[in-house]
PQR file of N, CA, C, O and H, with PARSE charges and radii, in Angstrom:
ATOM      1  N   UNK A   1      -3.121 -11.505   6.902 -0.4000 1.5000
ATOM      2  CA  UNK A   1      -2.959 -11.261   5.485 -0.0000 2.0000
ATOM      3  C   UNK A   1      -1.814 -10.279   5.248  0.5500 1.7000
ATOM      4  O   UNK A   1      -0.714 -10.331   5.799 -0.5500 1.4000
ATOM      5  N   UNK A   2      -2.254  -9.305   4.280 -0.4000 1.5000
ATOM      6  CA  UNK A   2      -0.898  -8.573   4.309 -0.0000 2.0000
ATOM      7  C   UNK A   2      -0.967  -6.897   4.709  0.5500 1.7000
ATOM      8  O   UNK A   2      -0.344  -5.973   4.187 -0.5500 1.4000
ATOM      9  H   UNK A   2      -3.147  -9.263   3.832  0.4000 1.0000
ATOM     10  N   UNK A   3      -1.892  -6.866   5.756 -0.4000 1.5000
ATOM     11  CA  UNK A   3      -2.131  -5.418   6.547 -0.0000 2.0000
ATOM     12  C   UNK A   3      -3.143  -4.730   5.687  0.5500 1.7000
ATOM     13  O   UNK A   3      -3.560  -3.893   6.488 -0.5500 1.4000
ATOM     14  H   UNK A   3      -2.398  -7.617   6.181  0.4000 1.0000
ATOM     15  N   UNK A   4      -3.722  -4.560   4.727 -0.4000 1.5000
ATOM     16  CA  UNK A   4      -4.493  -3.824   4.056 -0.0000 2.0000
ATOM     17  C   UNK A   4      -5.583  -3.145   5.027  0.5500 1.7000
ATOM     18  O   UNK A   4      -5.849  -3.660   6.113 -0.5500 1.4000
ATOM     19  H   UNK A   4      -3.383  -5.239   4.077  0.4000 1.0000
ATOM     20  N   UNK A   5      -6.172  -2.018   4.600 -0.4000 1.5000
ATOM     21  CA  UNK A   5      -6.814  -1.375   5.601 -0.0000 2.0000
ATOM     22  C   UNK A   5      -8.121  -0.690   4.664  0.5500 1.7000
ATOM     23  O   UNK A   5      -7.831  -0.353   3.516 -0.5500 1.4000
ATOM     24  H   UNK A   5      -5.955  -1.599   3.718  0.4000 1.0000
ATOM     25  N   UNK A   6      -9.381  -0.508   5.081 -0.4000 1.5000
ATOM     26  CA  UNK A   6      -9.868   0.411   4.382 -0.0000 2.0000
ATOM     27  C   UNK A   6      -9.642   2.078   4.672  0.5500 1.7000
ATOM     28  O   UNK A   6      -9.272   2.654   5.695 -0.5500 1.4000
ATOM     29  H   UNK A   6      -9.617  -0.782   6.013  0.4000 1.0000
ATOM     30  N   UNK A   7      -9.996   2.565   3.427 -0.4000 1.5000
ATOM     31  CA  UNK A   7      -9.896   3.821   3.739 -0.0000 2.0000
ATOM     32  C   UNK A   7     -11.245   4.813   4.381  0.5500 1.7000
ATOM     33  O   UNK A   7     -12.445   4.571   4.256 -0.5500 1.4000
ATOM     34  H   UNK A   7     -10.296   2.097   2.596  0.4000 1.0000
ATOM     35  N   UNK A   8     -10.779   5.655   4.892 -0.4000 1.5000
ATOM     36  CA  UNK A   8     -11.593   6.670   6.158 -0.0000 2.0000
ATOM     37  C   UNK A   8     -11.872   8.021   5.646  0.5500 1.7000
ATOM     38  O   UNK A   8     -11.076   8.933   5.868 -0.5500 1.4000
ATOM     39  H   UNK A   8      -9.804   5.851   4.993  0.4000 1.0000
ATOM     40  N   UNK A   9     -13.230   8.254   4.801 -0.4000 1.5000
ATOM     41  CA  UNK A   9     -13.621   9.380   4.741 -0.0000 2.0000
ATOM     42  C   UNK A   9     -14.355  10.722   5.234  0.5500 1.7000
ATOM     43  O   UNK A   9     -15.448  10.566   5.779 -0.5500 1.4000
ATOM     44  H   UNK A   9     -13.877   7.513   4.620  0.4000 1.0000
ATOM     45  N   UNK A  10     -13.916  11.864   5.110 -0.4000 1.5000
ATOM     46  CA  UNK A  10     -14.868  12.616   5.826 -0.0000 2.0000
ATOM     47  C   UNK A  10     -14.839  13.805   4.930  0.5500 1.7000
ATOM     48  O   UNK A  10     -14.642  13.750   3.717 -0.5500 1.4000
ATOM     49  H   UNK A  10     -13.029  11.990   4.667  0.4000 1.0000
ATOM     50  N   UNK A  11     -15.068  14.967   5.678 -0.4000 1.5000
ATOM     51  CA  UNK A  11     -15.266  16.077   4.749 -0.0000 2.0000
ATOM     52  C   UNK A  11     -14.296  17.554   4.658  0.5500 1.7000
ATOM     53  O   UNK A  11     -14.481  18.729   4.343 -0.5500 1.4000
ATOM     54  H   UNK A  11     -15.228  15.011   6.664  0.4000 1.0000
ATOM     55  N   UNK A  12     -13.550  16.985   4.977 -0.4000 1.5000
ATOM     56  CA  UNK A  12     -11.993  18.267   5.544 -0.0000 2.0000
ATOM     57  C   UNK A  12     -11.743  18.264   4.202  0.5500 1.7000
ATOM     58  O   UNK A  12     -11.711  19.486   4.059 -0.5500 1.4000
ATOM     59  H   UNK A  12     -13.400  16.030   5.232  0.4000 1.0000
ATOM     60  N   UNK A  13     -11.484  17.710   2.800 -0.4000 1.5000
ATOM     61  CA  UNK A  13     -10.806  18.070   1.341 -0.0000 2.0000
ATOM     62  C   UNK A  13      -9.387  16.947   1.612  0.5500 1.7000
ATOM     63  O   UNK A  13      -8.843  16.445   0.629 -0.5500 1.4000
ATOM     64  H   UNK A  13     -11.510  16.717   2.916  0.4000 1.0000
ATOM     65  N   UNK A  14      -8.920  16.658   2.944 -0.4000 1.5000
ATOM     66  CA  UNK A  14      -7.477  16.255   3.162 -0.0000 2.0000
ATOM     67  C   UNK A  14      -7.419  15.064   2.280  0.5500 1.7000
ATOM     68  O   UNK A  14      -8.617  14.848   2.097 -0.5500 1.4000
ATOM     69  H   UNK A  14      -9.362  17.065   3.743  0.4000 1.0000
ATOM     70  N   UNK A  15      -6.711  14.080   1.564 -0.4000 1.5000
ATOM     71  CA  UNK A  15      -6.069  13.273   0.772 -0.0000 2.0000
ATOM     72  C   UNK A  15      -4.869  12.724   1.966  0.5500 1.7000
ATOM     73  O   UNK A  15      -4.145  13.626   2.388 -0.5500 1.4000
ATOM     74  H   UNK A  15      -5.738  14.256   1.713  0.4000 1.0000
ATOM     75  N   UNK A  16      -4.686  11.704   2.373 -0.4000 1.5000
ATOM     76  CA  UNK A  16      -3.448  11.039   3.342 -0.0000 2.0000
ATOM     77  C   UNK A  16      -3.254   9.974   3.171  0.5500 1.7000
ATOM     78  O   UNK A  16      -4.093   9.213   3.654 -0.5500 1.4000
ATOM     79  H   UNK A  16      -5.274  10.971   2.030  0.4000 1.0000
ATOM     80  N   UNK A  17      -2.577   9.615   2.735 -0.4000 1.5000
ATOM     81  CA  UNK A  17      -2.069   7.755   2.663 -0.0000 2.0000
ATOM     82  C   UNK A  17      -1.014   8.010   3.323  0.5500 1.7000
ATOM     83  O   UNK A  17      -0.514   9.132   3.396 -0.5500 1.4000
ATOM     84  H   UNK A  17      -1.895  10.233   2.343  0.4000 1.0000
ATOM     85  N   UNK A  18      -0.449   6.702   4.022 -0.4000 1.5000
ATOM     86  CA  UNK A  18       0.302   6.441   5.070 -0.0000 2.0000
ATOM     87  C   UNK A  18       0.925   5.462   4.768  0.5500 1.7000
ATOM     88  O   UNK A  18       0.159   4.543   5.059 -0.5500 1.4000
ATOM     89  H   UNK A  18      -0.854   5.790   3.962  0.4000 1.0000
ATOM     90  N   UNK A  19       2.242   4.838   4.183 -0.4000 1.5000
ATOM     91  CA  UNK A  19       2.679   3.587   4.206 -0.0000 2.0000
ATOM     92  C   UNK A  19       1.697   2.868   2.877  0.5500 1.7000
ATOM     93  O   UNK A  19       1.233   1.733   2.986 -0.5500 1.4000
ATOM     94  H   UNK A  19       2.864   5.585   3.947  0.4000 1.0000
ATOM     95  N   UNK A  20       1.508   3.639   1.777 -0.4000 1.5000
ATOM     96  CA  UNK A  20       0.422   3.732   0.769 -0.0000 2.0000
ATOM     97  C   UNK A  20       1.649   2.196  -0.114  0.5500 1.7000
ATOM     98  O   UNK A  20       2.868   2.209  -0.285 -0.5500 1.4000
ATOM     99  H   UNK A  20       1.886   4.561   1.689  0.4000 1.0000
ATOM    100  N   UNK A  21       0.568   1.053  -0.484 -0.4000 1.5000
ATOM    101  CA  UNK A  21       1.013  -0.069  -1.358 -0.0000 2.0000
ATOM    102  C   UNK A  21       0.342   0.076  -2.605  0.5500 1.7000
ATOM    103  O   UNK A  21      -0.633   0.815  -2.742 -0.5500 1.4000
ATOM    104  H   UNK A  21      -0.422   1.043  -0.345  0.4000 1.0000
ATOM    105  N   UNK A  22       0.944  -0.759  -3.717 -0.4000 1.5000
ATOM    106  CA  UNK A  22      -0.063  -1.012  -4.654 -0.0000 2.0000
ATOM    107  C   UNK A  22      -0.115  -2.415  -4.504  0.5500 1.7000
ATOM    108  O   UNK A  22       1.005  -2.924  -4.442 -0.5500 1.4000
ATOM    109  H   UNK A  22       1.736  -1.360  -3.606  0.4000 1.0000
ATOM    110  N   UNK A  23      -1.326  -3.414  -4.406 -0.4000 1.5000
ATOM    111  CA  UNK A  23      -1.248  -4.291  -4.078 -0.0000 2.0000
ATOM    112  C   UNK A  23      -1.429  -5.280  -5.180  0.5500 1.7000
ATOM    113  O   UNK A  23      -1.383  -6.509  -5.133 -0.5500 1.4000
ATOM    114  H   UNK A  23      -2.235  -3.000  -4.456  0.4000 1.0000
ATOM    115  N   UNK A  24      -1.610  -4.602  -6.023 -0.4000 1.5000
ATOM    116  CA  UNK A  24      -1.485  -5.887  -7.599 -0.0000 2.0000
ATOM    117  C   UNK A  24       0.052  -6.236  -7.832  0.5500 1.7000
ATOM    118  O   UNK A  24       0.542  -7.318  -8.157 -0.5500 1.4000
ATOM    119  H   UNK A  24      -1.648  -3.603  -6.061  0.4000 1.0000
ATOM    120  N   UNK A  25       0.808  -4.757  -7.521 -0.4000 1.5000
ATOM    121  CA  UNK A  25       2.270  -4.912  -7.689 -0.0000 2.0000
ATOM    122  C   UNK A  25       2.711  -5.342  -6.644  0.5500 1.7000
ATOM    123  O   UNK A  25       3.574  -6.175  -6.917 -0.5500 1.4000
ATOM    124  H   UNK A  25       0.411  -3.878  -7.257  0.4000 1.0000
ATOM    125  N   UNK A  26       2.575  -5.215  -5.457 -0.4000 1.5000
ATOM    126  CA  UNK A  26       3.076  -5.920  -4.423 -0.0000 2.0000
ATOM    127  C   UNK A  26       3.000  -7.403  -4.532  0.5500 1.7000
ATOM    128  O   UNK A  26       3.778  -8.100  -3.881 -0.5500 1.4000
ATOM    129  H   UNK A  26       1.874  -4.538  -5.235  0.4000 1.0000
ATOM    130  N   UNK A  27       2.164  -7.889  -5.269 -0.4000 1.5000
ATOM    131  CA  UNK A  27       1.742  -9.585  -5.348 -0.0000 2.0000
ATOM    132  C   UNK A  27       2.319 -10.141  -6.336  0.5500 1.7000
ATOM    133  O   UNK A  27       2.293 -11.357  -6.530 -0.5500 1.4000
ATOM    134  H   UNK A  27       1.533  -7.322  -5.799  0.4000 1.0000
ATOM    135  N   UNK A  28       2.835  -9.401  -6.984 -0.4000 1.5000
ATOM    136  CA  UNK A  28       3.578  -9.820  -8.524 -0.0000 2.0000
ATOM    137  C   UNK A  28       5.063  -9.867  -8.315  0.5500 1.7000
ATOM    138  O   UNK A  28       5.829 -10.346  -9.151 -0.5500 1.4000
ATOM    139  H   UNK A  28       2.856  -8.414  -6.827  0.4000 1.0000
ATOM    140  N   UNK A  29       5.460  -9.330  -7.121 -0.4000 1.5000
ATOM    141  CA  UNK A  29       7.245  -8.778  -7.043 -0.0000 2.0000
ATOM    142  C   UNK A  29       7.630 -10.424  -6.789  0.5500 1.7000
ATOM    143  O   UNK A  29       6.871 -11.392  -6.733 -0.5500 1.4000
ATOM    144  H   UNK A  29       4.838  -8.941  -6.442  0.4000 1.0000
ATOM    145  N   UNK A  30       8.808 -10.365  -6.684 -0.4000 1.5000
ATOM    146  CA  UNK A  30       9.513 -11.914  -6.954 -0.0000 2.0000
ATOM    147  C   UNK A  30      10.010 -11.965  -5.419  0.5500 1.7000
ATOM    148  O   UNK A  30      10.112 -10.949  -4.731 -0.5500 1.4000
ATOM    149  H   UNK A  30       9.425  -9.579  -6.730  0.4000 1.0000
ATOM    150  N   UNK A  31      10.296 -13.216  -4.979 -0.4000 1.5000
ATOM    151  CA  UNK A  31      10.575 -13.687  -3.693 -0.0000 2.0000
ATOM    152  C   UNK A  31      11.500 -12.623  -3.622  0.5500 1.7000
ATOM    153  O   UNK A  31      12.029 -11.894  -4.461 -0.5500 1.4000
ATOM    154  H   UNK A  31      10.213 -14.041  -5.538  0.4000 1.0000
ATOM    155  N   UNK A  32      11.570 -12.769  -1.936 -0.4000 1.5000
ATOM    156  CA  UNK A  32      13.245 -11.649  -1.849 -0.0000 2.0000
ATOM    157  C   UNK A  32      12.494 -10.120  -2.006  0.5500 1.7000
ATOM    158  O   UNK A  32      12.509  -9.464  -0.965 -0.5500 1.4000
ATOM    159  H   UNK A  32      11.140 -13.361  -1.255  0.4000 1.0000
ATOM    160  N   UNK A  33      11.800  -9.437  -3.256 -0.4000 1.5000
ATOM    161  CA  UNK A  33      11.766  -8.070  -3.450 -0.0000 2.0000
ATOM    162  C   UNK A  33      10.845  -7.680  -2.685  0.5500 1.7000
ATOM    163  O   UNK A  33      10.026  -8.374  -2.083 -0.5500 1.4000
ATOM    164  H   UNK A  33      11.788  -9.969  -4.103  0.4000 1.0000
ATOM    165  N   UNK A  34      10.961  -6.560  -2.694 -0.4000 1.5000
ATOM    166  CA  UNK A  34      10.243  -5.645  -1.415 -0.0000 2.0000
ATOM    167  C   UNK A  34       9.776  -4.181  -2.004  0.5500 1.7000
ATOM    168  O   UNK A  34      10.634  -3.350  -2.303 -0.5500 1.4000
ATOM    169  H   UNK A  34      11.626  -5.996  -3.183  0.4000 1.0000
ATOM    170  N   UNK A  35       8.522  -3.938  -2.140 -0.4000 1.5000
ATOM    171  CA  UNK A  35       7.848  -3.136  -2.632 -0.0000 2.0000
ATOM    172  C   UNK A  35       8.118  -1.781  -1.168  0.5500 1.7000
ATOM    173  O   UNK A  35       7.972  -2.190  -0.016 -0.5500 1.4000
ATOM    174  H   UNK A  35       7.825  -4.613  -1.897  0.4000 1.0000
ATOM    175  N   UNK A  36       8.490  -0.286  -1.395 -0.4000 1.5000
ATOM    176  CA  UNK A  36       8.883   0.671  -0.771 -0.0000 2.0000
ATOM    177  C   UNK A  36       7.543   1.343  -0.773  0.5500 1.7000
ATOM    178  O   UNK A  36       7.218   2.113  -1.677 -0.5500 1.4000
ATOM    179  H   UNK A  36       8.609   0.046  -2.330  0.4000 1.0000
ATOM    180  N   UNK A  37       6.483   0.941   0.611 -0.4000 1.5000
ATOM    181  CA  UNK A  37       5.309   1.749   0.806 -0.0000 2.0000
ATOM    182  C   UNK A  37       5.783   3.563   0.512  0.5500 1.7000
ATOM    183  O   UNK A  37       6.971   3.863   0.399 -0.5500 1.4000
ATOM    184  H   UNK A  37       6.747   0.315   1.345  0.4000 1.0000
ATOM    185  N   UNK A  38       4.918   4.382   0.443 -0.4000 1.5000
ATOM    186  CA  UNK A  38       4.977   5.873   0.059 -0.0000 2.0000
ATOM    187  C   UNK A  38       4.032   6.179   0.582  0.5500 1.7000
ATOM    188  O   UNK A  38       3.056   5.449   0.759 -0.5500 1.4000
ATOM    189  H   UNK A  38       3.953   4.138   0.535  0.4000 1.0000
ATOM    190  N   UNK A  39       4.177   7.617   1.017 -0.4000 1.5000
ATOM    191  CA  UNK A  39       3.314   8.256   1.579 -0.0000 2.0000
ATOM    192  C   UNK A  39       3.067   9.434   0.733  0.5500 1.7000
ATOM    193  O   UNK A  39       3.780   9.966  -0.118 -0.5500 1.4000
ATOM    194  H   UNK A  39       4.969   8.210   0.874  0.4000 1.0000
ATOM    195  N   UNK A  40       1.446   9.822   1.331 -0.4000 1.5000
ATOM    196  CA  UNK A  40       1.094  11.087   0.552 -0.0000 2.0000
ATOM    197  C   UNK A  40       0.128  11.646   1.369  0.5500 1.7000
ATOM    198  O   UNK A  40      -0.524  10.970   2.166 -0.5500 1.4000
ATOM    199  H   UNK A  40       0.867   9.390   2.022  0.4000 1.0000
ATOM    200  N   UNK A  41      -0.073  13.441   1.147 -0.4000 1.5000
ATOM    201  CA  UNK A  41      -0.508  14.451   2.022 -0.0000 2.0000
ATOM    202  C   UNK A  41      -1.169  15.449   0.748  0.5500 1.7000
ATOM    203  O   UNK A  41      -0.253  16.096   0.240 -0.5500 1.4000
ATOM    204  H   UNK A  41       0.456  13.990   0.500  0.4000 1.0000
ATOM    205  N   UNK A  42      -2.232  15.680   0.238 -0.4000 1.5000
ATOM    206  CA  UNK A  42      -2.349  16.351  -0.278 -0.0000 2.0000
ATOM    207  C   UNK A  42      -4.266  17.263   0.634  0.5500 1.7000
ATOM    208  O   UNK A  42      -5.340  16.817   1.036 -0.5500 1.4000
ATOM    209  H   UNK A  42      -2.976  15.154   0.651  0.4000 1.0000
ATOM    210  N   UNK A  43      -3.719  18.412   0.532 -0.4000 1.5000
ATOM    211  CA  UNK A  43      -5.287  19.645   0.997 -0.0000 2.0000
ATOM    212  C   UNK A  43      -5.554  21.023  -0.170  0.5500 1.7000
ATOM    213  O   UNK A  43      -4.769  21.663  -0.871 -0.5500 1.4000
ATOM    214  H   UNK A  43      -2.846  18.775   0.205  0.4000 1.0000
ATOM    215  N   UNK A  44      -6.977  21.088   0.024 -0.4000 1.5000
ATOM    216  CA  UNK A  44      -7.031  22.422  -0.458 -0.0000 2.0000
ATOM    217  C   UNK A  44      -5.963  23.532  -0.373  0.5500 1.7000
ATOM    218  O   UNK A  44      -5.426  24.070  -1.342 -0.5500 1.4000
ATOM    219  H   UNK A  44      -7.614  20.569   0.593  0.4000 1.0000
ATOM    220  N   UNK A  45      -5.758  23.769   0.797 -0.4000 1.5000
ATOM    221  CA  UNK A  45      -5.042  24.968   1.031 -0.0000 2.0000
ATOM    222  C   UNK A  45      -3.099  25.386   1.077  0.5500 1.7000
ATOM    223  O   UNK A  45      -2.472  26.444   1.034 -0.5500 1.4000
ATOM    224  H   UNK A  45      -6.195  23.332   1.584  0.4000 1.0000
ATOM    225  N   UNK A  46      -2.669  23.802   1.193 -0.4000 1.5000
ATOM    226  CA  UNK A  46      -1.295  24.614   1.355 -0.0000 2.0000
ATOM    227  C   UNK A  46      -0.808  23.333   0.387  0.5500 1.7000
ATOM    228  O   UNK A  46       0.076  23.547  -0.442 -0.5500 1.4000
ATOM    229  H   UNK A  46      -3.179  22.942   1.228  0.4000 1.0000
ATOM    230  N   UNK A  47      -1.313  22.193   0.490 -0.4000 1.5000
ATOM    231  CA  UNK A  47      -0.664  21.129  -0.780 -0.0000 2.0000
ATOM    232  C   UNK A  47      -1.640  20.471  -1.636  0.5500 1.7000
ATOM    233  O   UNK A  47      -2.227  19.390  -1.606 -0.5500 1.4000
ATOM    234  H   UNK A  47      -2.031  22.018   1.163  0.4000 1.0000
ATOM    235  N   UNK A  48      -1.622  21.361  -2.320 -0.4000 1.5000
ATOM    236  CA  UNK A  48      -2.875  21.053  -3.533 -0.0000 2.0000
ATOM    237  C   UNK A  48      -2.516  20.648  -4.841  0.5500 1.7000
ATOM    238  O   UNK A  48      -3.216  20.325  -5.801 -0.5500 1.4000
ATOM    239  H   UNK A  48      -1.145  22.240  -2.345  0.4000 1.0000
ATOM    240  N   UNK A  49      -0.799  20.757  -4.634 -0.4000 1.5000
ATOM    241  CA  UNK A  49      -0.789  19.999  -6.331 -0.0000 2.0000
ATOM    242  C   UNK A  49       0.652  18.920  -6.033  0.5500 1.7000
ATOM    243  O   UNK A  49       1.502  19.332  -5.243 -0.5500 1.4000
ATOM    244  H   UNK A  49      -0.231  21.019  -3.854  0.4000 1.0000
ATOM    245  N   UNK A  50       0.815  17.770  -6.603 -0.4000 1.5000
ATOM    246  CA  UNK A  50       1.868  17.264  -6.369 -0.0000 2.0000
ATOM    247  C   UNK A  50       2.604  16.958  -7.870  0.5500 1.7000
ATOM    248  O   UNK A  50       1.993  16.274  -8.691 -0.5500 1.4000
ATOM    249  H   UNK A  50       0.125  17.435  -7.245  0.4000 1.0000
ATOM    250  N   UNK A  51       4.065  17.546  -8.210 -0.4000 1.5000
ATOM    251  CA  UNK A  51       4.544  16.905  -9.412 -0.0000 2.0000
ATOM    252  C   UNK A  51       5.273  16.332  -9.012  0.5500 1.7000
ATOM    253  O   UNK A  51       6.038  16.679  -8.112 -0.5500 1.4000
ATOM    254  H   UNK A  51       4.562  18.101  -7.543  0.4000 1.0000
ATOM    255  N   UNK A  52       5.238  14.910  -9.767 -0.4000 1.5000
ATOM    256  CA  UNK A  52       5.999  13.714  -9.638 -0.0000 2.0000
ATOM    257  C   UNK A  52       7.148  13.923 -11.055  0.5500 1.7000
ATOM    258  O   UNK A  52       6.757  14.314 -12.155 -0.5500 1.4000
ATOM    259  H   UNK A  52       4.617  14.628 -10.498  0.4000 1.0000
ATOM    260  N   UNK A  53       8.302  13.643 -10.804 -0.4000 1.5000
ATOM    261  CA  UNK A  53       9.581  13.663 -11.660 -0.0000 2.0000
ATOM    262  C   UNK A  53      10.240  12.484 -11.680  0.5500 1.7000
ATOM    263  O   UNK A  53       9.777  11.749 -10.807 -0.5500 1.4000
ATOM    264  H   UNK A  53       8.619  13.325  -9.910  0.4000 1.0000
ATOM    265  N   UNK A  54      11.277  11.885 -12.399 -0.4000 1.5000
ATOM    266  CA  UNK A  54      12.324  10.790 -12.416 -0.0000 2.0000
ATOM    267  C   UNK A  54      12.353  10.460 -13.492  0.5500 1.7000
ATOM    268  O   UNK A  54      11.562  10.954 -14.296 -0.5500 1.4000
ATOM    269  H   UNK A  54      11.654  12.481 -13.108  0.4000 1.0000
ATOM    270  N   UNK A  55      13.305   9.481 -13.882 -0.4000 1.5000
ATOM    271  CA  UNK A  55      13.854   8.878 -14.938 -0.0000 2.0000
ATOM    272  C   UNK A  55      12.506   7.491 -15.152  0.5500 1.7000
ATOM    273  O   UNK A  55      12.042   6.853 -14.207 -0.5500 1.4000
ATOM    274  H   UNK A  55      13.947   9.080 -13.229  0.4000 1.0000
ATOM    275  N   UNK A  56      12.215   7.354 -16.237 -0.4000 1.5000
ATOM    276  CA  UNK A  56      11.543   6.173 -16.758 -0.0000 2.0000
ATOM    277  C   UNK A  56      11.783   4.855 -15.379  0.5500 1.7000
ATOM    278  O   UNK A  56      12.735   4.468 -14.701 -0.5500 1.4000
ATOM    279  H   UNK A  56      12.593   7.872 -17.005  0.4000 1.0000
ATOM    280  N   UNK A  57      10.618   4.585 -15.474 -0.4000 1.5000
ATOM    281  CA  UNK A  57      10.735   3.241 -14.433 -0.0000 2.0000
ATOM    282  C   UNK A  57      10.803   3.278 -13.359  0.5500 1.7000
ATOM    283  O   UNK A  57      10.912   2.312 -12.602 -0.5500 1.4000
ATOM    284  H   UNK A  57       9.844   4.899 -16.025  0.4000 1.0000
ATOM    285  N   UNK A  58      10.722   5.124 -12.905 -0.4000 1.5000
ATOM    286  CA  UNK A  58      11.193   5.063 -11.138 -0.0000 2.0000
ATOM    287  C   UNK A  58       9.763   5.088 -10.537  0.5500 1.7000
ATOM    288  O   UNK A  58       9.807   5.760  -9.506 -0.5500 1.4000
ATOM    289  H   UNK A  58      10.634   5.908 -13.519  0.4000 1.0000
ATOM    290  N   UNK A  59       8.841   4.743 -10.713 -0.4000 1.5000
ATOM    291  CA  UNK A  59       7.729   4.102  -9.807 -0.0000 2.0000
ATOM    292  C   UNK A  59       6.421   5.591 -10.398  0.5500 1.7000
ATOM    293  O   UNK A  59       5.210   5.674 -10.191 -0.5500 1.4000
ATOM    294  H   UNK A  59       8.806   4.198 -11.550  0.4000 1.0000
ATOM    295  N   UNK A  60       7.035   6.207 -10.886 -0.4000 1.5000
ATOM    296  CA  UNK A  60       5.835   7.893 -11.021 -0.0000 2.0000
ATOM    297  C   UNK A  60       4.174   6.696 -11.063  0.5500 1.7000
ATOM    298  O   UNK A  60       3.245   6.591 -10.261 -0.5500 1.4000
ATOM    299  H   UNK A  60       8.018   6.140 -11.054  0.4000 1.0000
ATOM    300  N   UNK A  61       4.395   6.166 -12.064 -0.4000 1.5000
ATOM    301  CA  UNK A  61       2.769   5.329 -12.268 -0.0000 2.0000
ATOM    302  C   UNK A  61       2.512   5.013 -11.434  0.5500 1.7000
ATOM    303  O   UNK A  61       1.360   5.318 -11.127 -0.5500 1.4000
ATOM    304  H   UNK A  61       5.149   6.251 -12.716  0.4000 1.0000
ATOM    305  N   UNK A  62       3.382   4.099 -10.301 -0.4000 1.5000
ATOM    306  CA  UNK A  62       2.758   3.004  -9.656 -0.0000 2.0000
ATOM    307  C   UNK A  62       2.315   4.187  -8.823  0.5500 1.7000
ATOM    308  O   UNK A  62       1.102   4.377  -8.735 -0.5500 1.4000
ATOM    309  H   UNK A  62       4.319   3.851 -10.551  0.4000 1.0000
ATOM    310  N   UNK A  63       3.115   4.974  -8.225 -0.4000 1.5000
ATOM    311  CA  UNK A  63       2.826   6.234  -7.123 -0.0000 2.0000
ATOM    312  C   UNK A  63       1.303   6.504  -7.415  0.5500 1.7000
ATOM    313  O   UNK A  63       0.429   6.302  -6.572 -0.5500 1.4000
ATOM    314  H   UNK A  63       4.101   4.819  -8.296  0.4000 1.0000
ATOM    315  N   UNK A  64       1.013   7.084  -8.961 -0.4000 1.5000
ATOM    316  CA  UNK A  64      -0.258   7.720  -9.186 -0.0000 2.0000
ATOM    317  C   UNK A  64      -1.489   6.265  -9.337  0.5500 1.7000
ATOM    318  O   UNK A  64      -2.684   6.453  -9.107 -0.5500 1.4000
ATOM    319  H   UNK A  64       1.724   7.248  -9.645  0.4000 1.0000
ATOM    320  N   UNK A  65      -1.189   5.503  -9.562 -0.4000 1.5000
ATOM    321  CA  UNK A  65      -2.237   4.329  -9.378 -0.0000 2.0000
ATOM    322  C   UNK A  65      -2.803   4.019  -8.151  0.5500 1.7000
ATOM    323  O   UNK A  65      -4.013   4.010  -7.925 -0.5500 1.4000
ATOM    324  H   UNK A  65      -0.218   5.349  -9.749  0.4000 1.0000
ATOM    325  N   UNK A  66      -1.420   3.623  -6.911 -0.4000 1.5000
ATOM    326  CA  UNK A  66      -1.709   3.346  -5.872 -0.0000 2.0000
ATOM    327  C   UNK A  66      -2.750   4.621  -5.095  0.5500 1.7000
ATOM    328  O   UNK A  66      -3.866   4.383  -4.634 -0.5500 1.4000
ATOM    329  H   UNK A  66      -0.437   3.631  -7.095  0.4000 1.0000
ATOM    330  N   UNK A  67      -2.165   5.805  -5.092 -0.4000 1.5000
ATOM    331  CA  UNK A  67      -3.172   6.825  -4.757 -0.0000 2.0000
ATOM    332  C   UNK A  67      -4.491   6.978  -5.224  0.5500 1.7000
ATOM    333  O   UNK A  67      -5.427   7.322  -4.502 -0.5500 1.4000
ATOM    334  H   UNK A  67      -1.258   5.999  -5.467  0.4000 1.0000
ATOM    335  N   UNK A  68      -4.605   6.626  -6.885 -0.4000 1.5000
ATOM    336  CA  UNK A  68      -6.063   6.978  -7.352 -0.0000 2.0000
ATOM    337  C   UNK A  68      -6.950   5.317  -6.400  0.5500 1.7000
ATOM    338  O   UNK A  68      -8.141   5.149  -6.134 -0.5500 1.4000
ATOM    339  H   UNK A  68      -3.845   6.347  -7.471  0.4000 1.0000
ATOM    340  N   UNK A  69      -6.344   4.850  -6.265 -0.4000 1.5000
ATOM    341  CA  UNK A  69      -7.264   3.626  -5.458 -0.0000 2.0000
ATOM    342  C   UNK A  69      -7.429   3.291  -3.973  0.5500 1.7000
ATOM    343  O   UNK A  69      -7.805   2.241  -3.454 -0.5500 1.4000
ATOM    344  H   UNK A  69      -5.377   4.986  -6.481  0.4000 1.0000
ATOM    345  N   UNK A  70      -6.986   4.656  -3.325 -0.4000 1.5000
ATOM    346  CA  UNK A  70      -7.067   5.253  -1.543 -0.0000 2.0000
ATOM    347  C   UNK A  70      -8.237   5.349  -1.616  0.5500 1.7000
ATOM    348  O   UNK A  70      -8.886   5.736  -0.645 -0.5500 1.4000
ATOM    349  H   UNK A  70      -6.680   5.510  -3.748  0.4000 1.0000
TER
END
């Protein structure tokens, strides 16, 4: 299929996606395009907040969608 994985919980606070997709948008992109997996690291203690910045359209949503569904 297309690699999907479940995700692995425990009790450290850590947040990690690895090569993180959104896969509604990944299925919608047009032949040829290529969706740019992202990664993310967020913990209690030293990365606890992440602000996302850019110009309209540069992915900020898809970033915060794909994460709220890790």
């Amino acid at each position: 299929m297309r690699g999907y994985t479940r995700p692995q919980f425990d009790d450290s606070g850590d947040l990690e996606v690895r090569q993180g997709r959104h896969p509604v948008i990944e299925g919608h992109s047009a032949i040829g395009e290529r969706f740019v997996p992202n990664d993310l690291f967020l913990n209690r203690a030293t990365q606890a907040i992440l602000v996302l910045t850019g110009p309209n359209m540069g992915g900020k949503s898809t970033y915060l969608r794909q994460t709220a569904s890790s």
